[in-house]
N, C-alpha and C positions, 0 to 999 in steps of 0.2 A: 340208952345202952343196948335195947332188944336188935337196934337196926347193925349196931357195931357186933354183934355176936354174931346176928347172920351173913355178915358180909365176911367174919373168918370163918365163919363152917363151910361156905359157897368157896372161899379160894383153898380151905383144907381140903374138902372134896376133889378140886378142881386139880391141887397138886396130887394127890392119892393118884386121882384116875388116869394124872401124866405118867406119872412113876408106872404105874401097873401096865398101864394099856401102849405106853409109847407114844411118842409125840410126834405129830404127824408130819412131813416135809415143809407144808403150810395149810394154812388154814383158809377153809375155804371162804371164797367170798362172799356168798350165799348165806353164811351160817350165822344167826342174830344174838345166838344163846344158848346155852347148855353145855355139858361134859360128856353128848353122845356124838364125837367125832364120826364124821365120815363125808361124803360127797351124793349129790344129786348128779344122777347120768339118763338122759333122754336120749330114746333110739327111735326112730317111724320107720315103718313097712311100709312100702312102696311097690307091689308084684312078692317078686320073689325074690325083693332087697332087704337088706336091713342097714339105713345110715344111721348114724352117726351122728348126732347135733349138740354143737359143741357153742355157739355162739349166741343161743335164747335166740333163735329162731327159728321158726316150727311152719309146717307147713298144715293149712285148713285143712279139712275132711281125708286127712291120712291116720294110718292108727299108729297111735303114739302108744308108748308105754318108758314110764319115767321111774325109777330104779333105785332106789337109797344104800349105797355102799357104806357099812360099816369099818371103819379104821380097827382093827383089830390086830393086829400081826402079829401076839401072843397068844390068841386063840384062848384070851379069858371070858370071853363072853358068849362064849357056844350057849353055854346051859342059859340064857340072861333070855327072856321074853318081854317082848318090845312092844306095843299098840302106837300104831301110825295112822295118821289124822292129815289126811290129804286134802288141800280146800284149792279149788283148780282158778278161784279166780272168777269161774264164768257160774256163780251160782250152785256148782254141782261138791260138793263133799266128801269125800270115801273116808271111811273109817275101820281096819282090823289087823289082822297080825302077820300080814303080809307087808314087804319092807317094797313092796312096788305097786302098783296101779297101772290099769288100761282105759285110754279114754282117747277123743278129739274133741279140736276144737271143728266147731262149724264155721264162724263165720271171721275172716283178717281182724287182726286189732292188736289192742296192745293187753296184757294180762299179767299178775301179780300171781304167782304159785306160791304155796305155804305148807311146809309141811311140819309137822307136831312129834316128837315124838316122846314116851315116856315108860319108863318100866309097867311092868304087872304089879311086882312082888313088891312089896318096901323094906324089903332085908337088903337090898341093892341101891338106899339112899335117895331114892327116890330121881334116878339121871330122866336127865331130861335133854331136850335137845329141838332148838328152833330154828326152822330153814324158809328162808323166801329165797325168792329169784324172779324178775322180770322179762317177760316172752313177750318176741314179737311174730305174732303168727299172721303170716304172707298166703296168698295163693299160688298155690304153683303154675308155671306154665304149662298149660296142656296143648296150645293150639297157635297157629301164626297163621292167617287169611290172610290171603293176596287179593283185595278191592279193587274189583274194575277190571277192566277188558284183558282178557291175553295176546292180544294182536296192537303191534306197534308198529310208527313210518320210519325207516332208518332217515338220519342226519334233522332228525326232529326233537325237540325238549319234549321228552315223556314226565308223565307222574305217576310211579307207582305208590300207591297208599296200600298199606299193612295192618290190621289190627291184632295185638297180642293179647291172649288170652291168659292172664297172670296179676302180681303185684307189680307195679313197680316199686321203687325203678329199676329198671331194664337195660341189659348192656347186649346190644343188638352189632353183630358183623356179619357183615353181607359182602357179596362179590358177585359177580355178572362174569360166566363163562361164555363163551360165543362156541356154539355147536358141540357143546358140553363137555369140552376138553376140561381137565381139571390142570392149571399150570402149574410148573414145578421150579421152585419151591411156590407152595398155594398161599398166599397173603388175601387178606381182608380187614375192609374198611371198620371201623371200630366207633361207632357213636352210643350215648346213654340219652333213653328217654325217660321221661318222667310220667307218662301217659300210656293208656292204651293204643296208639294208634301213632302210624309215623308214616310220613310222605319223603317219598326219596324222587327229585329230581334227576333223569338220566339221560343222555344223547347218547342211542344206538349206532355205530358207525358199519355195519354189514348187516347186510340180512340173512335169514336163516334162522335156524331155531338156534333159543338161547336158554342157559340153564339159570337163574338166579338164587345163590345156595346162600341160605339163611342161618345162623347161628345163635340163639337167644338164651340169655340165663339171667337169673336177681338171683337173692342172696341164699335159695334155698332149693333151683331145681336151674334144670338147663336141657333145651332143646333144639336141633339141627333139622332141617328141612328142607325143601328144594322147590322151587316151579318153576314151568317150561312156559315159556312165552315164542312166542314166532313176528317176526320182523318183517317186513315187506315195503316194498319200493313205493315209495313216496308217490313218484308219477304215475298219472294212468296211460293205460297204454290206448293208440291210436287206432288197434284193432279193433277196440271196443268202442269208442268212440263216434267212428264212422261210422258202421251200422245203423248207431242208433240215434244217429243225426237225421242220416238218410228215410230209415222210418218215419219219425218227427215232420221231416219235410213234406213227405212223397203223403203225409193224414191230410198237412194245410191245406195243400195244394186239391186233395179231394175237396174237401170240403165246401172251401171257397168257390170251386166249379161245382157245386151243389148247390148251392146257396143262391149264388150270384148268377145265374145261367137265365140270359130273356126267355119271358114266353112266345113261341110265334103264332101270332092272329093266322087264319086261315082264311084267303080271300077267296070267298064263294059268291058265284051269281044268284039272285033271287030267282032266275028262271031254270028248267033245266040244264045242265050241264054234259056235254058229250065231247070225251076226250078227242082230241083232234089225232091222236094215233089212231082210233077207231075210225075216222072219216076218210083218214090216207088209206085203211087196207082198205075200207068199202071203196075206193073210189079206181085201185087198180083191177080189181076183177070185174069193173063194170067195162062193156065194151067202148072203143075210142074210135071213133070215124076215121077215115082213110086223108080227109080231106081237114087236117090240123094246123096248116099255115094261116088261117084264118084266123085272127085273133078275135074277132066278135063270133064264131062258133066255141072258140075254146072257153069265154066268158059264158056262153049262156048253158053250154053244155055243165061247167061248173055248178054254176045257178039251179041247172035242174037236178043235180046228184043232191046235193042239199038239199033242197025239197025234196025229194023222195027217199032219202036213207031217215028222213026223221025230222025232229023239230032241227029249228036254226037258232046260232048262237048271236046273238047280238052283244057287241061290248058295251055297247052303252048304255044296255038294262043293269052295267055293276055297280 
């Protein structure tokens, strides 16, 4: 009989504090227990924002501050002192007479919030009132790196790889301007990844500089951003080419005649040696007889200038 009595003083209560307090549109989802109607409201600071989070997702190391709205609309429970018992899920507690709390989460996950609430005084029946709610706390994006070269060959299959700095998953649109015209009306390619990191295959068709404008959000932040890439002609040019052929060539070709060049022997007589240009001058400033048609004078006169300009060459001392 004790449990049947308490289960009408709990619906007696329960219709009193209808009648008194008003009945609220609906009833929150959140709410597990009690007769202290009202709602759970979470807002994060972000700069010099304040959102709005409406879907139990929250973003890491942003500061949060979660809010307990009282259903009151008759303004009977002005004078009513309340003690609220915040249990965040992550270990951490708050307990006092404040109907709100400040905190973060540090680290993505998934988290159960709870919160207690109960009168001071017991002339007020003792309301009470139990809230949970399930959070999904994400990282936000803060960052989009473009991996890998900035310089590409027009009419070539490029890869640009990306890594995002965030939760997923990720709804990334992107578009490739050519000399950073923005076209009008602007459309972009629309994919979700499930990862930090994404490879877009692309075939540049001009060269020039090119803009690729990035657009990235999950379910709790979004960011826009841009890089310049430069394009350039696949072929090399023949100006460059020649030169450095021609260098290349013009080394072998020393070398080789370095390398490979004979030694030349020097064929010397073991006996003295006396240039035969030195014997033709000695031989005109010596005096010539008158009577030169003789061929046996002109022999011996020879014969005697050798002998007397110096030793004589014989070849077949070589």
């Amino acid at each position: 009989m004790d449990w049947i009595r308490s289960v009408l003083v709990h619906t007696f209560l329960s219709l009193i504090s209808s009648l008194a307090f008003g009945i609220p549109e609906e009833t929150p989802h959140h709410q597990l227990s009690g007769n202290v109607k009202g709602k759970l409201i979470f807002h994060q600071m972000e700069g010099n924002s304040t959102l709005l989070r409406k879907t139990g997702n929250l973003a890491s190391y942003t500061k949060t501050v979660v809010s307990f709205e009282l259903y009151d609309p008759r303004h009977i429970l002005r004078s009513v002192s309340f003690t609220y018992t915040w249990d965040l899920g992550n270990g951490e507690v708050h307990k006092g007479p404040e109907p709100f709390v400040k905190f973060y989460y540090a680290l993505p996950g998934n988290y159960t919030l709870k919160l207690s609430i109960e009168t001071d005084a017991p002339q007020h029946s003792r309301m009470t009132g139990l809230y949970s709610v399930d959070l999904t706390v994400l990282d936000a994006i803060r960052y989009v790196d473009l991996i890998g070269p900035v310089i590409y060959n027009v009419d070539q299959n490029s890869r640009l790889s990306f890594e995002v700095g965030g939760s997923p998953p990720v709804w990334l649109c992107w578009r490739v301007l050519p000399d950073c015209h923005t076209p009008n009306p602007a459309s972009c390619s629309l994919v979700q990844i499930y990862e930090n990191t994404f490879c877009l295959d692309y075939t540049f068709t001009s060269v020039g500089t090119h803009c690729l404008d990035l657009s990235v959000k999950n379910n709790i932040s979004s960011l826009q951003t841009f890089y310049s890439v430069y394009v350039q002609s696949g072929h090399v040019s023949l100006f460059f080419l020649l030169p450095c052929a021609a260098v290349i060539v013009a080394t072998l070709i020393f070398i080789s005649v370095t390398v490979c060049r004979p030694r030349q022997r020097s064929l010397m007589c073991k006996g003295d040696y006396v240039p035969f240009t030195d014997i033709e001058l000695r031989a005109k400033d010596a005096t010539v007889p008158l009577q030169s048609n003789s061929s046996a004078s002109k022999t011996n006169e020879t014969q005697l200038l050798l002998y007397q300009q110096g030793p004589s060459y014989n070849p077949e001392s070589c």
